[in-house]
C-alpha positions, 0 to 999 in steps of 0.5 A: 415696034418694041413690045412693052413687058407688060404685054410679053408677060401676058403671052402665053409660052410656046411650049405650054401651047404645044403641050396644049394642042399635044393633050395634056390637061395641065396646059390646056388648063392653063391656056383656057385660065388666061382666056378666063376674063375675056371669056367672062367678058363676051359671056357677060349679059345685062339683067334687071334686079327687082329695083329696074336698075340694070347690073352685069352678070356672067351667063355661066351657059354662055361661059361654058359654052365658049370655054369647050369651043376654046378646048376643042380648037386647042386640040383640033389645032394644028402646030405643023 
């Protein structure tokens, strides 16, 4: 199956992955920015405002919480 350009363009490059894994704080910047919106989307919880209506909100505990699990995988990982 024949990728779409759309989803190639969304990959991240092997080489800012190794750099990644190799330390540089650049690329694993860059790798924890393109997880940035699925991280916010696990770390989204349902709160109540004071009218009882339910509204989304990002739990920033939860979000930081799973942004160092990523960092720590990137770097404990292993390309070999």
């Amino acid at each position: 199956m024949i990728k779409s350009a759309c989803t190639r363009a969304s990959l991240i490059p092997y080489p800012v992955i190794a750099a990644a894994v190799g330390g540089n704080p650049e690329a694993v910047s860059r790798v924890v920015r393109h997880y940035s919106g699925y991280i916010a989307a696990l770390s989204t919880r349902t709160s109540y405002g004071p009218d009882g209506y339910p509204r989304p909100q990002v739990d920033e505990d939860l979000r930081g919480r799973l942004e160092a699990k990523l960092i720590i995988s990137i770097l404990d990982f292993d390309l070999s």
